[in-house]
C-alpha positions, 0 to 999 in steps of 0.5 A: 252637145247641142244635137236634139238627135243625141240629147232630148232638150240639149239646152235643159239642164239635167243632172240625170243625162246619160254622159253619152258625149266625148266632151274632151276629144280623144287622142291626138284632138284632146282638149287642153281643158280636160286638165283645167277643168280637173282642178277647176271644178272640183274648187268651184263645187267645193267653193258652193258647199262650204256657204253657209246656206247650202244644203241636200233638197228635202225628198231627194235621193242622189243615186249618182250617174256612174261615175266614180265618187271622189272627195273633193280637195280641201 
């Protein structure tokens, strides 16, 4: 994910990035954390917007990046 051929500026976040990279592996060299992550993302990004002072920046308009939108657990 670091490949400056594959990404243009890898070390610059960007939410906006085309998602062009197997990040977890695929058949027999699947990650483990493919499943840990599963859990463990959505309760860190849930766990962010339930502070008080969270909030949408003004003038921005979110279109998403293609994948599916799910609600979060509670």
């Amino acid at each position: 994910m670091m490949d400056p051929a594959a990404f243009p500026d890898p070390r610059q976040f960007n939410p906006e990035r085309d998602a062009i990279y197997m990040n977890y592996g695929y058949a027999l060299h699947e990650c483990y954390g493919k499943y840990i992550n599963a859990v463990t993302i959505s309760e860190f990004v849930a766990a962010i917007l339930r502070l008080p002072d969270v909030r949408r920046e003004t003038g921005k308009s979110w279109q998403g990046n293609g994948t599916a939108a799910r609600a979060l657990p509670e």
